[in-house]
KEKE-3310 file (N, C-alpha, C; in steps of 0.2 Angstrom, whole numbers, plus 5000, padded with zeros to 4 digits):
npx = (4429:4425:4407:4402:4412:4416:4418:4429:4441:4447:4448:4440:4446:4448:4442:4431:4442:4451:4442:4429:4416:4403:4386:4376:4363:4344:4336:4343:4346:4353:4355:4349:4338:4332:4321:4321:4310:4309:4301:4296:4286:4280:4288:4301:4307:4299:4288:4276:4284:4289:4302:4310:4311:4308:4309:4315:4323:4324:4313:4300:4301:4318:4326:4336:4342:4333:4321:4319:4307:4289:4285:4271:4268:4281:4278:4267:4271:4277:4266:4259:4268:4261:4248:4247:4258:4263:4249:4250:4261:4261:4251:4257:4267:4261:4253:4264:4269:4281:4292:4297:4306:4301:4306:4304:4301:4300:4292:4285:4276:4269:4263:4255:4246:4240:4245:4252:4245:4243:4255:4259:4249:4254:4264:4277:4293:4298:4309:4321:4322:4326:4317:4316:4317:4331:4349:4360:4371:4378:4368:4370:4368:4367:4375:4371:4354:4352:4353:4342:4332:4335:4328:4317:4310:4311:4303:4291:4289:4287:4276:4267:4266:4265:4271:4286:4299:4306:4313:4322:4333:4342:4342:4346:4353:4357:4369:4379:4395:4390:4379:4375:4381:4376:4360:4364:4369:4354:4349:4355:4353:4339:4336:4336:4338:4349:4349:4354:4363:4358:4368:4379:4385:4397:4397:4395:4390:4383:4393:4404:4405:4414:4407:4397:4395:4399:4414:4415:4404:4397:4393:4380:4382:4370:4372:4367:4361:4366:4365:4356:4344:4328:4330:4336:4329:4323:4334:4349:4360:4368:4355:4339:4331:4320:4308:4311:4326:4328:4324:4332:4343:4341:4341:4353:4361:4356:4360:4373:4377:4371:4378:4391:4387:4384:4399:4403:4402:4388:4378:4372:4358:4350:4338:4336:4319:4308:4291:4285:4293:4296:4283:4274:4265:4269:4283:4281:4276:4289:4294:4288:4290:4303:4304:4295:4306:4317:4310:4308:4321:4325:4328:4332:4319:4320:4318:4327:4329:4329:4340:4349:4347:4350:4364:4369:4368:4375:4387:4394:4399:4415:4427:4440:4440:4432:4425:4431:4450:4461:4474:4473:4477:4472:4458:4464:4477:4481:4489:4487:4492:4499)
npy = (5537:5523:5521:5515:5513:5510:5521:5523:5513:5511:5509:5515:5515:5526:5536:5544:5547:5551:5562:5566:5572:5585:5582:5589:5587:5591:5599:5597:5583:5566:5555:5552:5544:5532:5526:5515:5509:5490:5491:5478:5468:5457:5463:5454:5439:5428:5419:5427:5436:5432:5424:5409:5404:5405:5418:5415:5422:5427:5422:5414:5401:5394:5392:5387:5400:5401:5396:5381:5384:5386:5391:5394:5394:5404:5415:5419:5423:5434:5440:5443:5453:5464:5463:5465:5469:5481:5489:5487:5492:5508:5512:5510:5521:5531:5531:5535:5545:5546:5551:5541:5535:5526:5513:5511:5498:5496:5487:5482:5493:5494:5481:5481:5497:5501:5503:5514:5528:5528:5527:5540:5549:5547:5555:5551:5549:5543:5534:5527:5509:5505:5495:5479:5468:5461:5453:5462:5461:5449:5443:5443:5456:5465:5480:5488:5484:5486:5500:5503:5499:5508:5520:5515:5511:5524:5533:5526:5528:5540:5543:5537:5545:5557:5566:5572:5578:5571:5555:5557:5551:5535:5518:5506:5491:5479:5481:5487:5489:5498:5505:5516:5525:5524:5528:5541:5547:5546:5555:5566:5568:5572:5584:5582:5583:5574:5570:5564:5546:5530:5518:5513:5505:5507:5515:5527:5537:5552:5553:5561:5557:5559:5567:5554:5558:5574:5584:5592:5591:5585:5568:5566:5551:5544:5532:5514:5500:5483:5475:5480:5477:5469:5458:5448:5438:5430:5423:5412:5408:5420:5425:5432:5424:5428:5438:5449:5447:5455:5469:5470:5468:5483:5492:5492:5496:5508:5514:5513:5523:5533:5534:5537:5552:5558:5562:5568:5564:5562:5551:5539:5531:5517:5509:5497:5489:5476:5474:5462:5454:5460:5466:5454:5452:5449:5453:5465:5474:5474:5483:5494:5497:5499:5512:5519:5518:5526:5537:5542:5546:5556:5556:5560:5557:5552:5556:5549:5559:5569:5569:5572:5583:5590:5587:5593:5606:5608:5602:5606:5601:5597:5595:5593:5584:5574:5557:5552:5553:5547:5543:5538:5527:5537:5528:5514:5519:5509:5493:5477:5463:5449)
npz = (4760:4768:4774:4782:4791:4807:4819:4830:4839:4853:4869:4885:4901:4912:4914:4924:4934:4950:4953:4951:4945:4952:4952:4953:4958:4956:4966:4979:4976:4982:4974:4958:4951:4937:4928:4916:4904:4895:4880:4871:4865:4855:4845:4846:4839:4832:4826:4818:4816:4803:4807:4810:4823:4839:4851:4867:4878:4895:4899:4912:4912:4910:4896:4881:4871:4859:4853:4841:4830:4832:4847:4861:4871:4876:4869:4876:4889:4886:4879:4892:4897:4891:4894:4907:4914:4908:4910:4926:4927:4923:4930:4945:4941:4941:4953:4960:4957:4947:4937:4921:4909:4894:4882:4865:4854:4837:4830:4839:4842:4830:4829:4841:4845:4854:4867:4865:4868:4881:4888:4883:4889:4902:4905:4903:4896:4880:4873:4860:4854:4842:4826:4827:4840:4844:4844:4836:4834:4835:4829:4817:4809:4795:4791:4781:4783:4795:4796:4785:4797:4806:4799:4797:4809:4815:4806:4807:4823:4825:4818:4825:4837:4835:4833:4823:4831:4838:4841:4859:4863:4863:4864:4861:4866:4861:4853:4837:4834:4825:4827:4836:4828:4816:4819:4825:4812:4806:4812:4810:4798:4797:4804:4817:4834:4843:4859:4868:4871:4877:4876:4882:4899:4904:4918:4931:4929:4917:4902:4890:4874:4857:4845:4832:4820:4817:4818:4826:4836:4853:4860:4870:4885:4892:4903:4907:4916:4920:4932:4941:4934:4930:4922:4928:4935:4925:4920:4915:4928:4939:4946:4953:4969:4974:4974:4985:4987:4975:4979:4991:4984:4976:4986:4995:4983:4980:4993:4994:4984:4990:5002:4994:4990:5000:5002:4994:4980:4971:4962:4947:4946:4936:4932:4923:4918:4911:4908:4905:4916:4929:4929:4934:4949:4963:4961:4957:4969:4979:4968:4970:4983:4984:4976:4986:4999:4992:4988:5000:5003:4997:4983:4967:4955:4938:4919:4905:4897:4903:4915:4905:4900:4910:4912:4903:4903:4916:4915:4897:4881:4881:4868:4872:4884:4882:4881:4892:4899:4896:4887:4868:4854:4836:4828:4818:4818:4828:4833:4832:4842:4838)
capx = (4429:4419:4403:4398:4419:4418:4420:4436:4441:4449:4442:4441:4448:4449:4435:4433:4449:4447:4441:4423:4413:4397:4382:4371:4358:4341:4334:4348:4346:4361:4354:4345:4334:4332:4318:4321:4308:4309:4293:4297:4281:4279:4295:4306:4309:4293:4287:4272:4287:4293:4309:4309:4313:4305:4314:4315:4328:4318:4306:4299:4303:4323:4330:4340:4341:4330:4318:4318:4300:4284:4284:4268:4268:4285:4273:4261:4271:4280:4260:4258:4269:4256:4241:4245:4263:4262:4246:4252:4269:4257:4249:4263:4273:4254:4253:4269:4271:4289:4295:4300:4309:4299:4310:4300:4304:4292:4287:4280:4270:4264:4257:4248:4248:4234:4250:4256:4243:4243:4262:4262:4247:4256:4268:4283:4299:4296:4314:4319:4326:4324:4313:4318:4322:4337:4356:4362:4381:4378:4362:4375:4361:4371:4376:4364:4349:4354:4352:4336:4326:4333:4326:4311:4308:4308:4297:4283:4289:4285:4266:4262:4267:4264:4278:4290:4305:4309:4314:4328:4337:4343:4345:4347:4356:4361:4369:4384:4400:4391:4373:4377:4384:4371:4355:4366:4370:4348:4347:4358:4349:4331:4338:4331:4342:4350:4351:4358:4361:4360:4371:4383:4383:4403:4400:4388:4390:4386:4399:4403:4409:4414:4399:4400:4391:4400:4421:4412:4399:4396:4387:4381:4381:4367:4374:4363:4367:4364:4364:4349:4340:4323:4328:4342:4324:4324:4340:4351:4366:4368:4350:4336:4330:4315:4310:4316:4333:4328:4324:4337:4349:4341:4343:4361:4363:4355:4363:4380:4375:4369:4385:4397:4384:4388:4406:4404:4401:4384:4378:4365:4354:4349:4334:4331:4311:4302:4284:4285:4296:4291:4276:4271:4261:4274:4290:4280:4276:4296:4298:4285:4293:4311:4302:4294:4312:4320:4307:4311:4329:4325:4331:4327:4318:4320:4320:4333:4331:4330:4344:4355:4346:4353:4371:4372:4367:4381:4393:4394:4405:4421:4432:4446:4441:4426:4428:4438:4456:4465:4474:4471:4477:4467:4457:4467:4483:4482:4495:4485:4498:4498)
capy = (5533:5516:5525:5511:5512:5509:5529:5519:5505:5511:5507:5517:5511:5526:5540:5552:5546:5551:5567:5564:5576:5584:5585:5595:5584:5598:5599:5593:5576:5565:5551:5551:5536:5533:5519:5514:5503:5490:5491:5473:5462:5455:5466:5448:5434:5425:5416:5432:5441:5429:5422:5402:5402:5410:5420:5410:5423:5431:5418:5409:5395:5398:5388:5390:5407:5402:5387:5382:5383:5390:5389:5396:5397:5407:5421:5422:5425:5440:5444:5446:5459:5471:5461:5465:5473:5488:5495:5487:5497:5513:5513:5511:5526:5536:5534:5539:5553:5543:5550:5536:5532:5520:5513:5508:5495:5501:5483:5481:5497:5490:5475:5485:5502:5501:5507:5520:5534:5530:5531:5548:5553:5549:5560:5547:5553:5538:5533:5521:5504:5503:5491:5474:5469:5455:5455:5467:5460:5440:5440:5445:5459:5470:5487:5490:5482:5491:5506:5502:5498:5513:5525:5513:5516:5533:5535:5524:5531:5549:5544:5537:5548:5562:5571:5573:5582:5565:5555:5563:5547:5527:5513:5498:5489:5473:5485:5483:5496:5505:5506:5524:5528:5525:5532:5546:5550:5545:5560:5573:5570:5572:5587:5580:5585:5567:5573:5558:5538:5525:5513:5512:5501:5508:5521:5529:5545:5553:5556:5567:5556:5562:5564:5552:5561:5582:5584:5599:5590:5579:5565:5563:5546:5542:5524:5511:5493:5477:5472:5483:5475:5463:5452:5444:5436:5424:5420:5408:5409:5424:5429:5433:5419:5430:5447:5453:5448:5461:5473:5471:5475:5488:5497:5491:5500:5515:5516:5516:5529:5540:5537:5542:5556:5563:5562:5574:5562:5559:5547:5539:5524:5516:5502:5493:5485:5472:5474:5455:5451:5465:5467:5451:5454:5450:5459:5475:5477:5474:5489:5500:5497:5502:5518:5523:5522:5531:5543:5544:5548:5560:5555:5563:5554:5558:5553:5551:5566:5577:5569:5573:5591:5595:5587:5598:5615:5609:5600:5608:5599:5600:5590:5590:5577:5572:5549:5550:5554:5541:5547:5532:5530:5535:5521:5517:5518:5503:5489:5474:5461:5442)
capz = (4767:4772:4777:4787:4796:4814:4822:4834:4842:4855:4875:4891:4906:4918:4914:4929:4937:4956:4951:4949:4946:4957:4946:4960:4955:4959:4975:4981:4981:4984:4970:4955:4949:4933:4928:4909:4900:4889:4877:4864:4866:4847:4841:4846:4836:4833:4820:4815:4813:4800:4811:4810:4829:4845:4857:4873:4882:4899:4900:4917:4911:4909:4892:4876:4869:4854:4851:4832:4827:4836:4856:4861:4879:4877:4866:4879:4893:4883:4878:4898:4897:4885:4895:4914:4915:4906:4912:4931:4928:4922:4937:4950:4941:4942:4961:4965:4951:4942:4927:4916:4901:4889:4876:4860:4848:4835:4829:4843:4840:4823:4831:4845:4845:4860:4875:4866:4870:4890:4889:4882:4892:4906:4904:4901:4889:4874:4868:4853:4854:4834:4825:4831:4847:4840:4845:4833:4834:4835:4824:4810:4805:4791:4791:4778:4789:4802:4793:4786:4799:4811:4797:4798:4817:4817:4804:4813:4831:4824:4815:4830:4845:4829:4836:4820:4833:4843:4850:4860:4865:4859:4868:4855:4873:4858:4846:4835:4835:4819:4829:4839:4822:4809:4824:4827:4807:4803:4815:4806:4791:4798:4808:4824:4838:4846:4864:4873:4870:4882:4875:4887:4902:4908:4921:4935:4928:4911:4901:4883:4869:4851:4841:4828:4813:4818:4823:4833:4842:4856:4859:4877:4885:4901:4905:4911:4922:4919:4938:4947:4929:4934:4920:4933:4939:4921:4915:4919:4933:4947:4947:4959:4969:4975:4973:4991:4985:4970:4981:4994:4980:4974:4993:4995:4977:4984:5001:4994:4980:4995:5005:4990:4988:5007:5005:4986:4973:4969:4957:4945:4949:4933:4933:4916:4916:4907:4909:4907:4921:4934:4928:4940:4957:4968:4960:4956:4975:4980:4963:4973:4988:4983:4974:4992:5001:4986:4988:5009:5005:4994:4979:4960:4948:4932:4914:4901:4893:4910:4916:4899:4901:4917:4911:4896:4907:4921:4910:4892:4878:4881:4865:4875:4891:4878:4881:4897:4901:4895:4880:4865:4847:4832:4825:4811:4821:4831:4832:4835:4843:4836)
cpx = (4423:4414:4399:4406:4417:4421:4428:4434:4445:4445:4446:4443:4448:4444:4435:4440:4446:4446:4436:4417:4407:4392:4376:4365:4349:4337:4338:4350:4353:4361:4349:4344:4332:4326:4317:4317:4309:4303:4295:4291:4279:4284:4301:4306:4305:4292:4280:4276:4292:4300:4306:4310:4306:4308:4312:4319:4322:4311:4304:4300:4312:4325:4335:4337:4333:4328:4317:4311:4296:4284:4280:4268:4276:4282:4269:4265:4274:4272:4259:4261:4264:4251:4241:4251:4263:4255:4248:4258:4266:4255:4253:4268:4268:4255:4257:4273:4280:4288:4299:4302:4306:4303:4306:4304:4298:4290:4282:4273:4265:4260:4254:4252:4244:4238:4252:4253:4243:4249:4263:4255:4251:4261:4277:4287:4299:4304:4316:4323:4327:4317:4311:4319:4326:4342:4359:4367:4380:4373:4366:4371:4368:4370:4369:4357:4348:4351:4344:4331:4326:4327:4316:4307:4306:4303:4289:4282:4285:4276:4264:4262:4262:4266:4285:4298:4308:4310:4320:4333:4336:4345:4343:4348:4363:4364:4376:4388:4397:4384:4372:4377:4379:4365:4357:4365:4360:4346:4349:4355:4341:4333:4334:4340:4344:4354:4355:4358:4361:4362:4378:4381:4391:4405:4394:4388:4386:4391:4398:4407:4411:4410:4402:4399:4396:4406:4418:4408:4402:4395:4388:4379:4376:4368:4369:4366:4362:4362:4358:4343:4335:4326:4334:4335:4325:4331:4345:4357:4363:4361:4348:4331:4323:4313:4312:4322:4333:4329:4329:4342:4349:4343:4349:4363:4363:4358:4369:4381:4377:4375:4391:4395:4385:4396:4410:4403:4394:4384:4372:4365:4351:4344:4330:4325:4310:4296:4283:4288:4293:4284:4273:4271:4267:4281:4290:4280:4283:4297:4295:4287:4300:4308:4300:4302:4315:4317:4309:4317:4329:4329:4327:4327:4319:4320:4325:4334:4330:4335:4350:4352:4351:4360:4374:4374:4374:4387:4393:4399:4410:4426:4438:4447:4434:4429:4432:4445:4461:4467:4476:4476:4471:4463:4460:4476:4486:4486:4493:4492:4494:4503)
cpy = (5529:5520:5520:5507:5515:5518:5528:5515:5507:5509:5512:5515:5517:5533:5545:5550:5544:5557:5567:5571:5578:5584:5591:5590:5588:5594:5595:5586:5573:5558:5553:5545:5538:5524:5520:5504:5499:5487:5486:5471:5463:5461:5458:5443:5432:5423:5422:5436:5438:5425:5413:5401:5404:5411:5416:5414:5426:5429:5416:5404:5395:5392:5390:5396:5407:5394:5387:5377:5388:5389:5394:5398:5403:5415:5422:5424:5432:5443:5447:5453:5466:5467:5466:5468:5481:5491:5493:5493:5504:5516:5515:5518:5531:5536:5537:5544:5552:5546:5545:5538:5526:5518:5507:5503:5494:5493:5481:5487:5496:5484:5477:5491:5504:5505:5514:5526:5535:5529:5537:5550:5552:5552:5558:5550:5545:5540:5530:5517:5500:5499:5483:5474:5464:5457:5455:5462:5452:5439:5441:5449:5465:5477:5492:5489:5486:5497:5508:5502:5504:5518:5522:5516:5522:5534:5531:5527:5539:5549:5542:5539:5556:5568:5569:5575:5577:5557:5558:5559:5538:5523:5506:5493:5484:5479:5482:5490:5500:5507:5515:5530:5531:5528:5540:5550:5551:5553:5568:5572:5571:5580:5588:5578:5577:5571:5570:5553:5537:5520:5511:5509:5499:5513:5522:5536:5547:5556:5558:5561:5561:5559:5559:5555:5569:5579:5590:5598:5585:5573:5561:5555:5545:5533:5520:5505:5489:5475:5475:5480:5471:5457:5448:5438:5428:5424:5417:5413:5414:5428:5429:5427:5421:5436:5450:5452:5457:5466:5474:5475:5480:5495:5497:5496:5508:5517:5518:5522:5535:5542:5541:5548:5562:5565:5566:5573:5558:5554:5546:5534:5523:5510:5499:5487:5482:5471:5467:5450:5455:5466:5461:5452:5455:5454:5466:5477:5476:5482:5493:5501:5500:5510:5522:5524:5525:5538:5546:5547:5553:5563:5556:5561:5557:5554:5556:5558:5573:5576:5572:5582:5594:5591:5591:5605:5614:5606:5602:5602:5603:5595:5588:5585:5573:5563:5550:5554:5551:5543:5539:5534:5533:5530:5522:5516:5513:5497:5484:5467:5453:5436)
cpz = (4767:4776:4783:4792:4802:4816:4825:4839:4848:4863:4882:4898:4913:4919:4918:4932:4946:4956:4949:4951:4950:4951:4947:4957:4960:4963:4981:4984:4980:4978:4964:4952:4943:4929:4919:4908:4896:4884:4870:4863:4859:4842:4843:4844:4838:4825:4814:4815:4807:4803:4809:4818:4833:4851:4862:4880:4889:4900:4910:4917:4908:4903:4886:4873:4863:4854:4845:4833:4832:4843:4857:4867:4879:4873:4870:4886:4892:4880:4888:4899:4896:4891:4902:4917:4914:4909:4922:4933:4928:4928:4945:4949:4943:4949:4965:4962:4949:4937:4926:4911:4897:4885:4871:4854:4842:4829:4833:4842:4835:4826:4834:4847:4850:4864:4872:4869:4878:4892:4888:4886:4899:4908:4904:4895:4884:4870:4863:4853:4846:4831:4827:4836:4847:4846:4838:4828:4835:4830:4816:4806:4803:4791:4788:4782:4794:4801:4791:4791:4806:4806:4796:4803:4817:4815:4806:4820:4830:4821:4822:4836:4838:4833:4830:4823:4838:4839:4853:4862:4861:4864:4865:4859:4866:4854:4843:4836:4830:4821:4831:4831:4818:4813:4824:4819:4804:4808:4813:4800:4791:4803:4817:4828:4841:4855:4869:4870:4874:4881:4877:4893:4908:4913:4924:4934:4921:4908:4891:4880:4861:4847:4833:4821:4814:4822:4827:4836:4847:4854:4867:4878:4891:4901:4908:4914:4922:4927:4940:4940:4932:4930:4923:4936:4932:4916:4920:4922:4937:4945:4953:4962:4971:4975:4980:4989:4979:4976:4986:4990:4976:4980:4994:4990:4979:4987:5000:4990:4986:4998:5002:4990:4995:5006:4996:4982:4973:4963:4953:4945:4942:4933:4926:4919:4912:4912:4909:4911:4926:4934:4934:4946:4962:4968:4961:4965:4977:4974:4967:4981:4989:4982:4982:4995:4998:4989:4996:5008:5002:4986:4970:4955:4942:4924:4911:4899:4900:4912:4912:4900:4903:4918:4908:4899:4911:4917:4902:4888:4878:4875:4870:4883:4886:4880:4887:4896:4900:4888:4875:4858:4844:4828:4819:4813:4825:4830:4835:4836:4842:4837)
residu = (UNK:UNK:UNK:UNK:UNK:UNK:UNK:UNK:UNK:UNK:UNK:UNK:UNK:UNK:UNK:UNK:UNK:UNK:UNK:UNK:UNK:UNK:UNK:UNK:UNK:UNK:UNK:UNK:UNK:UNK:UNK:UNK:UNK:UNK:UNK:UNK:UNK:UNK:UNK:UNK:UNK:UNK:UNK:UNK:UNK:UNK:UNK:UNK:UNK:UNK:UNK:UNK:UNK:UNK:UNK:UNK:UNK:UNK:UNK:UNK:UNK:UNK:UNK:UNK:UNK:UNK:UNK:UNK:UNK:UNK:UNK:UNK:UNK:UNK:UNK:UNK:UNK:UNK:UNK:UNK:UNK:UNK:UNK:UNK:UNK:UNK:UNK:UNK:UNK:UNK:UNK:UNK:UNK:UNK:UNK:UNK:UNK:UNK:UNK:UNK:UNK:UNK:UNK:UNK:UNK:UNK:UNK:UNK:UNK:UNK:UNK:UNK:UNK:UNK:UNK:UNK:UNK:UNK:UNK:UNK:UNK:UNK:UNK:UNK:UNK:UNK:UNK:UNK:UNK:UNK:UNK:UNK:UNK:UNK:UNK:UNK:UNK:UNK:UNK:UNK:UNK:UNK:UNK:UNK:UNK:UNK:UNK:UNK:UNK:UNK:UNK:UNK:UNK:UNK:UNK:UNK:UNK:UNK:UNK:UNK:UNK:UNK:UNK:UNK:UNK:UNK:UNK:UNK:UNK:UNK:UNK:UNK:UNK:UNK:UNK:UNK:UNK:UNK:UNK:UNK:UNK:UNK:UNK:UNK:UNK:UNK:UNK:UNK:UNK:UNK:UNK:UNK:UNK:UNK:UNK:UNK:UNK:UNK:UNK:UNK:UNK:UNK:UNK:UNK:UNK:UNK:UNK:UNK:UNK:UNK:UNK:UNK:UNK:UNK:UNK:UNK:UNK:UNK:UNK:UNK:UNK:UNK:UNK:UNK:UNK:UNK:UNK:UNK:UNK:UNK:UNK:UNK:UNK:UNK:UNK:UNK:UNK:UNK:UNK:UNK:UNK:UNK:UNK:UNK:UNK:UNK:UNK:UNK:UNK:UNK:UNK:UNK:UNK:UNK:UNK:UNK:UNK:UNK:UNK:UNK:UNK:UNK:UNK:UNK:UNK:UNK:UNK:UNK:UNK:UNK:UNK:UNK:UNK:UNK:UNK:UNK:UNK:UNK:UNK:UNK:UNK:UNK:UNK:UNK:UNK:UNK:UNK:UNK:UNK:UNK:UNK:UNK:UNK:UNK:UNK:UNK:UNK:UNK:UNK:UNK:UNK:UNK:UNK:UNK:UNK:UNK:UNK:UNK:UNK:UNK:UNK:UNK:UNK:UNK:UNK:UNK:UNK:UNK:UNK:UNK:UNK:UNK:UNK:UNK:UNK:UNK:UNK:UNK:UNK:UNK:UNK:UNK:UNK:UNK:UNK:UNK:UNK:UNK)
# end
């Protein structure tokens, strides 16, 4: 068998149903918030990382994906991130005692490994977005590549945390259908437990896939969501026209969470960061202001890997609803119609 064949191609459409599970999420709060980093600054497409372009996506200045050749003002406003965001973002989680979710792209840790140690002092869970920070599945980056550069990540994620037993979570975001696959299988050969992904972005719940690497394992998913994301602030179309927009709809997100959350069905609040978009003055105070009413309503931060803890204890794997509810072919069996 093709070691690098796609697990299935099959797609979810109905998941909990209306049968949604409770998760009791502890001290009975009625939402959990979940603030996932994402740590690229000099892991993106740049010319010192040999690329012929320079990323341009998530800029201030909003243009085509990629500028061919050097654009220097677009490297320094992705340097703000590492200048003025990350330890802004640091401090904001420090005052109001957040657990976070880092997610490391471990180029970036090779060109400055300066943030890593006041991320793990402060007591944040450090996940792994691989080595680049590309698109995975349009960059046409090969199975092989792929392959290589997760077994690369790790092994600089683990000298420089010098924690050998992690990380305990993935969030590639750009990946390809073989991403989950090959992470998960670099994980059953390092015998480093893979506790959750967050490469999914179909559901306000976690939910149990079939492990890709073991017919008798899992593989839990904690989903995360483009829409409560800061980078709606630089990219073109329906973005934020100022950050009270941000914030408002992070409260709307909230408020309806809380009301499902009265009527049995809690939920989870998911907020992907760039330290180079939030990290500016005026958004961080709208992030710290959403964190304080969060905090008013009584709702439980938490990182990735606490939230997947406290799924596994109340929800175990089960194969048999493992992916939803929707009963699919096997890949392989499929009848693609022409």
């Amino acid at each position: 068998m093709d070691k690098y064949a796609e697990e299935w191609a099959e797609r979810e459409f109905v998941g909990y149903g209306m049968e949604m599970p409770n998760p009791e999420w502890p001290n009975d709060a009625k939402v959990c918030v979940s603030f996932l980093v994402q740590y690229y600054m000099g892991a993106e497409p740049s010319f010192l990382n040999g690329d012929d372009v320079t990323c341009t996506e998530l800029m201030e200045i909003p243009r085509e994906r990629f500028y061919k050749g050097r654009y220097e003002s677009a490297e320094q406003m992705i340097e703000y991130g590492g200048r003025e965001g990350v330890p802004r973002l640091l401090n904001i989680f420090k005052k109001h005692n957040v657990p976070v979710t880092w997610n490391l792209y471990t180029r970036a840790i090779e060109r400055n490994p300066f943030w890593v140690k006041p991320i793990l002092d402060s007591g944040a869970e450090i996940s792994l977005g691989g080595y680049r920070y590309q698109d995975n599945l349009h960059d046409n980056i090969s199975a092989e590549t792929q392959e290589a550069e997760i077994d690369k990540s790790l092994d600089i994620l683990q000298k420089a945390t010098g924690n050998d037993s992690g990380p305990q979570g993935w969030f590639v975001e750009r990946r390809t259908g073989l991403s989950t696959k090959l992470y998960a299988r670099a994980h059953e050969s390092r015998g480093i437990p893979l506790v959750y992904s967050s490469d999914s972005c179909q559901d306000d719940l976690p939910y149990w896939t079939r492990s890709p690497v073991a017919a008798d394992k899992g593989l839990l998913m904690v989903p995360f969501s483009y829409d409560t994301s800061d980078m709606r602030f630089n990219m073109r179309g329906s973005g934020w026209a100022c950050p009270s927009d941000w914030a408002t709809y992070l409260v709307d997100t909230f408020d309806c969470f809380y009301e499902e959350a009265e009527a049995g069905e809690p939920k989870m609040m998911t907020i992907v960061l760039h330290p180079h978009v939030c990290g500016r003055p005026n958004r961080a105070i709208q992030l710290e202001n959403f964190i304080k009413y969060a905090q008013a309503k009584g709702a439980w931060f938490a990182t990735r890997a606490d939230i997947a803890k406290h799924w596994q204890e109340k929800f175990p794997y089960d194969p048999a609803t493992a992916f939803g509810q929707t009963p699919v072919p096997e890949c392989g069996q499929i009848s693609i119609p022409v």
